[in-house]
C-alpha positions as CSV (number, residue, x, y, z in Angstrom):
1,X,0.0,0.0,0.0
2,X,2.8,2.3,0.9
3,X,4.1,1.7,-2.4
4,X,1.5,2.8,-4.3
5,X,1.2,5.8,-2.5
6,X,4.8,6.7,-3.2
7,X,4.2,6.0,-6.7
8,X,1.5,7.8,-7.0
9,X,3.2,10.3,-5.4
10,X,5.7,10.6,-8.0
11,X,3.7,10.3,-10.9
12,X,2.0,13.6,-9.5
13,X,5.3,15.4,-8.9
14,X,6.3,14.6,-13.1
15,X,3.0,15.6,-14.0
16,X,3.6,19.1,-12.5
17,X,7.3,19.6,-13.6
18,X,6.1,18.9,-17.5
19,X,3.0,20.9,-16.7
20,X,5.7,23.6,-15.4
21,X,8.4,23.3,-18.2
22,X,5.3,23.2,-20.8
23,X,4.2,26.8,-19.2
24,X,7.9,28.3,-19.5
25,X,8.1,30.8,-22.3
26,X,12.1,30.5,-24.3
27,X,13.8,33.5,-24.2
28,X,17.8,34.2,-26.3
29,X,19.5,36.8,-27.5
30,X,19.0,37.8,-31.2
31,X,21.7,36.9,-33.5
32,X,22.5,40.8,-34.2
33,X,20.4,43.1,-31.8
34,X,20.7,46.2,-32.8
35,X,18.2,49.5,-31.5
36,X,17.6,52.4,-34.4
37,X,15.6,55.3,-31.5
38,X,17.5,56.5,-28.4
39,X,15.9,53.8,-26.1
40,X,16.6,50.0,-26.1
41,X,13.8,48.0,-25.9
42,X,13.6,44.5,-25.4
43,X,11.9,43.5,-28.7
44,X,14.9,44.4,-29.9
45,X,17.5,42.5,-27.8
46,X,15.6,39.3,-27.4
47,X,13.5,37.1,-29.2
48,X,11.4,34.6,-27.6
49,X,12.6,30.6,-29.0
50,X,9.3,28.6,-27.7
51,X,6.7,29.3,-25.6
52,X,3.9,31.7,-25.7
53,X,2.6,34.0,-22.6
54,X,0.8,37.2,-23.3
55,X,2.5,38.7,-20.8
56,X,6.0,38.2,-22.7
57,X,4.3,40.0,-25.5
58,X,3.6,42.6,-23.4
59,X,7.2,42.7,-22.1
60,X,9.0,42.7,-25.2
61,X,7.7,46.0,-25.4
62,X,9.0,47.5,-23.0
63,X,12.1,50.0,-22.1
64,X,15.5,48.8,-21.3
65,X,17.7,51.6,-21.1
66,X,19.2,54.4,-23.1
67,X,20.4,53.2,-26.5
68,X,24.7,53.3,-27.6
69,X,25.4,56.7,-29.2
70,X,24.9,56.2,-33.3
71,X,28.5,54.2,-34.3
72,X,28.7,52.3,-30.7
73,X,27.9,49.3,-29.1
74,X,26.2,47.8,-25.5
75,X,27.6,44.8,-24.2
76,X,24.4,42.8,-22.5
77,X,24.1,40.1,-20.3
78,X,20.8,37.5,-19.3
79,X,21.3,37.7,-15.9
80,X,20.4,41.6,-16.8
81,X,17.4,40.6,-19.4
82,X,16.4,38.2,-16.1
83,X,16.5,41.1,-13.7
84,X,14.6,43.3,-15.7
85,X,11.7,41.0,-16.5
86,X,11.6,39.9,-12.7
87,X,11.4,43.8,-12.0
88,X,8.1,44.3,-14.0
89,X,6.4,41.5,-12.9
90,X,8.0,37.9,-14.7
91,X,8.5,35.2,-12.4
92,X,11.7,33.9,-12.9
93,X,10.1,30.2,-13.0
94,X,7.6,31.2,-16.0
95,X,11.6,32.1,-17.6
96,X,14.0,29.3,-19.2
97,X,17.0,31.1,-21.1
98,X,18.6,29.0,-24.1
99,X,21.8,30.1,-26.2
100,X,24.8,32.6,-25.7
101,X,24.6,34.1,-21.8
102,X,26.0,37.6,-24.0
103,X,25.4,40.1,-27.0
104,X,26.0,42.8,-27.9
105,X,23.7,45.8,-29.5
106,X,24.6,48.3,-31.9
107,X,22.8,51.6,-33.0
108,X,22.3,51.6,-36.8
109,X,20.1,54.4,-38.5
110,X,17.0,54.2,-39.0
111,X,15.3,53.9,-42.3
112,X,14.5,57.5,-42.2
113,X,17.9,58.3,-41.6
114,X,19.5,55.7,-44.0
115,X,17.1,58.1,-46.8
116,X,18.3,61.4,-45.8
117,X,21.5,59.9,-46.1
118,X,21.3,58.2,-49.7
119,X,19.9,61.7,-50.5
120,X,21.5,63.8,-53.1
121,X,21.4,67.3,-53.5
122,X,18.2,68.5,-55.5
123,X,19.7,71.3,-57.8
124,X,23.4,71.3,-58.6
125,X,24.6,73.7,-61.2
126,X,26.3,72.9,-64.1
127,X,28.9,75.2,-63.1
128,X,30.1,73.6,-60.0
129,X,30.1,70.3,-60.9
130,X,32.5,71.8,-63.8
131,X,34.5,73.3,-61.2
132,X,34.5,70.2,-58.8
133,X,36.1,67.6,-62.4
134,X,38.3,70.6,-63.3
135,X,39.7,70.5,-59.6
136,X,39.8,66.7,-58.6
137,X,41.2,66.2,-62.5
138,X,44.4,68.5,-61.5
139,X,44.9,66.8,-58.3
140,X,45.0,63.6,-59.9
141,X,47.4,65.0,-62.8
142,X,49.7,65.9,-60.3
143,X,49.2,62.8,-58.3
144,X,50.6,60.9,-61.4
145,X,53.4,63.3,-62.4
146,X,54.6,62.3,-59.1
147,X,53.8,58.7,-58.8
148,X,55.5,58.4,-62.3
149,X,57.9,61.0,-62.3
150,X,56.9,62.0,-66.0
151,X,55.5,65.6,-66.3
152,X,52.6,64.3,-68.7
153,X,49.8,66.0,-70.6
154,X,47.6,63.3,-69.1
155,X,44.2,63.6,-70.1
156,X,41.6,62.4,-67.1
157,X,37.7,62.7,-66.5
158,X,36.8,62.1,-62.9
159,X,33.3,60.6,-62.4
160,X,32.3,62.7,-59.3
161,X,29.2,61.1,-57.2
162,X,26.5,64.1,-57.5
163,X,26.3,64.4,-53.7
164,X,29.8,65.2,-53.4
165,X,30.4,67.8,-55.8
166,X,29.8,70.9,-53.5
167,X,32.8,70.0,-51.2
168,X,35.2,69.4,-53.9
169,X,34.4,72.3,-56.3
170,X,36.3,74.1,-53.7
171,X,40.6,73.6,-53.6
172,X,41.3,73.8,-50.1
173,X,38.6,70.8,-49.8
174,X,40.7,68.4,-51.8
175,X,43.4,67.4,-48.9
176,X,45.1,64.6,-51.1
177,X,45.1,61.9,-53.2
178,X,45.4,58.6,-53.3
179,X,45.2,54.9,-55.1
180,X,45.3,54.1,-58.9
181,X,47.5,51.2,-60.4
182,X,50.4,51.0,-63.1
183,X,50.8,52.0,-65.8
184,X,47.8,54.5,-64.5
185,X,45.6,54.1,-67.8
186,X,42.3,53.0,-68.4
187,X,39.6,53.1,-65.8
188,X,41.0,53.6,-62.5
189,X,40.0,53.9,-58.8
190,X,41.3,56.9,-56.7
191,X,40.4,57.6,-53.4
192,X,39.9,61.6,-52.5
193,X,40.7,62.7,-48.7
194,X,37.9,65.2,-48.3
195,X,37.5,67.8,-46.0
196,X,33.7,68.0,-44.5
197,X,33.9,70.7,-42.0
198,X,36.2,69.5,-39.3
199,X,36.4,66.0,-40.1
200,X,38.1,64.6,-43.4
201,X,36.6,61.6,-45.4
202,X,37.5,59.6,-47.8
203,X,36.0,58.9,-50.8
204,X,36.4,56.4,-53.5
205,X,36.6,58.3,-57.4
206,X,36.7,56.7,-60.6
207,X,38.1,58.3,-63.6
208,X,39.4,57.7,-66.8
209,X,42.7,58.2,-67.8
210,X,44.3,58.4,-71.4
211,X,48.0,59.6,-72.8
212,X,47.0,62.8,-74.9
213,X,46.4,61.9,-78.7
214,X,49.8,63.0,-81.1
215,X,49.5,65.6,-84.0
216,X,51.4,66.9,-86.3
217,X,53.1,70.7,-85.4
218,X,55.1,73.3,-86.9
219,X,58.4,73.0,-85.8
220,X,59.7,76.0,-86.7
221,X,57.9,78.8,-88.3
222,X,55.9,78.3,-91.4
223,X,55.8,80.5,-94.1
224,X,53.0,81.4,-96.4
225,X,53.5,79.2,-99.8
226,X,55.8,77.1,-98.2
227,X,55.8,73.6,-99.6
228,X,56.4,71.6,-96.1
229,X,59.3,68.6,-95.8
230,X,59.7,66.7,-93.1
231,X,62.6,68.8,-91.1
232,X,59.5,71.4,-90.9
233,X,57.4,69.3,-88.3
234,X,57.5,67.4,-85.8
235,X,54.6,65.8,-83.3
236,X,53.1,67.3,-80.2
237,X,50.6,66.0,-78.1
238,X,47.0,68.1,-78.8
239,X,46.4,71.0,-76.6
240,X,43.8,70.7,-74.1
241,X,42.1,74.1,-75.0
242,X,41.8,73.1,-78.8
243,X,39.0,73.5,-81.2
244,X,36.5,70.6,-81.0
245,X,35.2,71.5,-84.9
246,X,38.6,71.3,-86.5
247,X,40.2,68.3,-87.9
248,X,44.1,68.2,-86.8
249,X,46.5,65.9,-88.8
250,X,48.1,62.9,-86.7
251,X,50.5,61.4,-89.3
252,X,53.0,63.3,-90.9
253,X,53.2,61.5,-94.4
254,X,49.6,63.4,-94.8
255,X,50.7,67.0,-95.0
256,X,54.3,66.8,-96.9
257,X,54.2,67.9,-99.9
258,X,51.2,70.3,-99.2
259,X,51.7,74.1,-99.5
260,X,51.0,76.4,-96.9
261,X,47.9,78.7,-97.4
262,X,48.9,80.9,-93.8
263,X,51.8,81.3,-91.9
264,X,52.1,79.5,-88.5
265,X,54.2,79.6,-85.5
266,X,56.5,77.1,-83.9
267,X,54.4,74.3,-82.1
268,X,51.1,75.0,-83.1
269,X,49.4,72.2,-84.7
270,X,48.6,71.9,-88.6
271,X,45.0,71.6,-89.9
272,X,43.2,72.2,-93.3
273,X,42.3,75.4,-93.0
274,X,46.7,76.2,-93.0
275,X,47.2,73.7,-96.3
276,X,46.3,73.1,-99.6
277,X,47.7,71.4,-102.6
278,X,51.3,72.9,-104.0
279,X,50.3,75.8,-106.2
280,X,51.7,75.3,-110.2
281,X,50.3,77.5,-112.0
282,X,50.5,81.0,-111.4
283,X,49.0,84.3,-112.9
284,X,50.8,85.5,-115.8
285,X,52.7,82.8,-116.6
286,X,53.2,81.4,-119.6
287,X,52.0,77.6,-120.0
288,X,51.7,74.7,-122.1
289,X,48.3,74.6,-123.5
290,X,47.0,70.7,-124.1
291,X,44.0,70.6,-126.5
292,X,42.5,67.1,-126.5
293,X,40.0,65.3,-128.9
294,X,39.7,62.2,-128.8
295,X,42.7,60.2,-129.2
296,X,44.9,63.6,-130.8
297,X,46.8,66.1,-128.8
298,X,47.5,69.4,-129.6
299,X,49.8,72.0,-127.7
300,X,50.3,74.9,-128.1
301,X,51.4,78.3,-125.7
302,X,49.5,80.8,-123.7
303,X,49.1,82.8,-120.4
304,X,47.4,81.9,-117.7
305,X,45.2,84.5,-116.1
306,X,44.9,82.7,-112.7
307,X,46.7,80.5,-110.7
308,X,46.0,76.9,-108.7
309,X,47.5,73.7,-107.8
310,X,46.6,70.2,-109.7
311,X,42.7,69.7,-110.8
312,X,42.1,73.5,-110.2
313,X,40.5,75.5,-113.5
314,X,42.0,78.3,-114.7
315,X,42.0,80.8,-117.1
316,X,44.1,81.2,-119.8
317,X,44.8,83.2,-123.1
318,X,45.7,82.4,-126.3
319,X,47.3,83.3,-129.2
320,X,44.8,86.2,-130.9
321,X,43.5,87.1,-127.5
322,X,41.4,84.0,-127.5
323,X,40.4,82.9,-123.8
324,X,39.6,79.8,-122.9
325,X,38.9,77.5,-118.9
326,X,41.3,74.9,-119.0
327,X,42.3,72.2,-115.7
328,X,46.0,72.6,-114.3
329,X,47.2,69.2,-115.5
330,X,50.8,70.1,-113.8
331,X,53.6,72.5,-113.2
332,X,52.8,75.6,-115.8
333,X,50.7,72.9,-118.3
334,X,47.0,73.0,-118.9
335,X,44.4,71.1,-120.3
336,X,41.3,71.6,-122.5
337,X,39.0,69.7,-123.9
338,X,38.0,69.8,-127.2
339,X,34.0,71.0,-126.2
340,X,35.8,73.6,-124.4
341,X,34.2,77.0,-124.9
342,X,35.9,80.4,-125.4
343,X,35.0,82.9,-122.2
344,X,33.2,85.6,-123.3
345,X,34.8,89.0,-122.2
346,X,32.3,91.6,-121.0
347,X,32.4,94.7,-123.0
């Protein structure tokens, strides 16, 4: 009889511990608390495992303590989740903690924030982001004249995010320069030290950077009508400031032999607005006059009344005052065609 009563007994007692345990509400740390407002709250350090209690759901809403300043971190403990929740009312018993006894709980922004941050400025003139490539451009020119030891004409367009453009379209801004990789063409990444009031940043760039394209130059002075040789020129890499319309030579075999329309100082480059084709015919000289029908050719004397170069038409005068347009065919020779007509002199 006695034993039965003790077993009984005992079946009660294991009833009411799984009765209890079933009751207890599962409370661990979350794998990366973190708080976003100025107060920690528990719904944000914990997160319950197993177990369901209205009165947890109350809890988790409740106050722990003043959040980290923005950038730091709190260090918490169970023993101190325990002690709170005992405080407001949670029997320990109704509690069973699983996983790490510590965590720790950073301040990140909040979503607001994290907008206001990704934020860029609404209006930004055309003018100061100008100013802002022009600046960050020379600072990286110089940073590779001196990471190369070359005083090069390098030629360099800085992609500048939009919301930093303000700070560097000022010089004293720009505190220094950094990163790129040999041989420093191509796309490359550069990192900016900005300053932003008291504190200096910095900031990752990307730009572009080319060897400035070679074209042909005078090198010495040019004379009008001068037929150019090779001693003449010489090649120079293309000056930043010039014209975008106009058409600059790049090999040298294209312009010898030309004739020079305008005169032109040492070093500046050669276009077609300076050249033209060797004049060979000039006005008042007398030329070889080639008449041509069909397989016959006649010559014959005259003066030209113009000049030109090769493929040009001219005027030219024959015997008995006779005028005819003929093609310059080559140096002081003419050609006309047998349909050719005589130019009629106004009287």
């Amino acid at each position: 009889m006695d034993f039965k009563i003790l077993l009984l007994a005992l079946l009660t007692w294991s009833l009411a511990c799984a009765a209890e345990a079933e009751e207890k509400t599962v409370l661990r740390f979350r794998e990366t608390p973190a708080c976003q407002g100025d107060v920690v709250h528990l719904r944000e350090l914990v997160e319950v495992a197993a177990g369901k209690s209205s009165t947890i759901d109350r809890v988790l809403e409740m106050p722990m303590g003043p959040a980290p300043r923005a950038g730091a971190a709190q260090v918490w403990y169970s023993q101190d989740v325990l002690k709170h929740l005992e405080l407001r009312g949670v029997h320990p018993a109704s509690i069973r903690w699983t996983g790490s006894d510590q965590a720790r709980l950073e301040r990140v922004q909040s979503s607001e924030h994290q907008v206001m941050a990704s934020m860029t400025p609404a209006f930004v003139q055309e003018r100061t982001v100008r100013q802002a490539a022009e600046l960050v451009e020379q600072a990286l020119s110089e940073y590779l004249t001196l990471k190369t030891g070359e005083r090069t004409d390098w030629r360099i367009t800085a992609h500048i995010p939009t919301p930093h453009v303000s700070s560097m379209s000022s010089r004293r801004n720009i505190v220094g320069v950094g990163g790129g990789s040999e041989p420093w063409l191509g796309e490359q990444q550069f990192v900016i030290q900005v300053r932003y009031g008291d504190e200096v940043k910095n900031l990752s760039i990307m730009a572009t950077v080319e060897f400035p394209p070679m074209i042909v130059a005078a090198k010495r002075p040019l004379r009008r009508d001068e037929v150019l040789t090779a001693d003449a020129l010489m090649y120079e890499a293309l000056p930043k400031n010039s014209k975008a319309d106009v058409e600059y030579f790049t090999d040298m075999d294209q312009v010898l032999g030309k004739q020079m329309r305008r005169s032109l100082s040492t070093g500046l480059p050669l276009s077609d607005e300076f050249l033209g084709d060797p004049i060979v015919v000039s006005r008042g000289e007398i030329v070889t006059i080639e008449c041509v029908a069909g397989g016959i050719t006649v010559s014959t004397q005259g003066r030209a009344m113009g000049g030109g170069a090769i493929g040009d038409l001219v005027e030219v005068e024959m015997a008995g005052r006779r005028k005819l347009l003929a093609t310059i065919s080559g140096p002081m020779k003419v050609r006309v065609a047998a349909t050719s007509r005589p130019v009629t002199t106004a009287r």
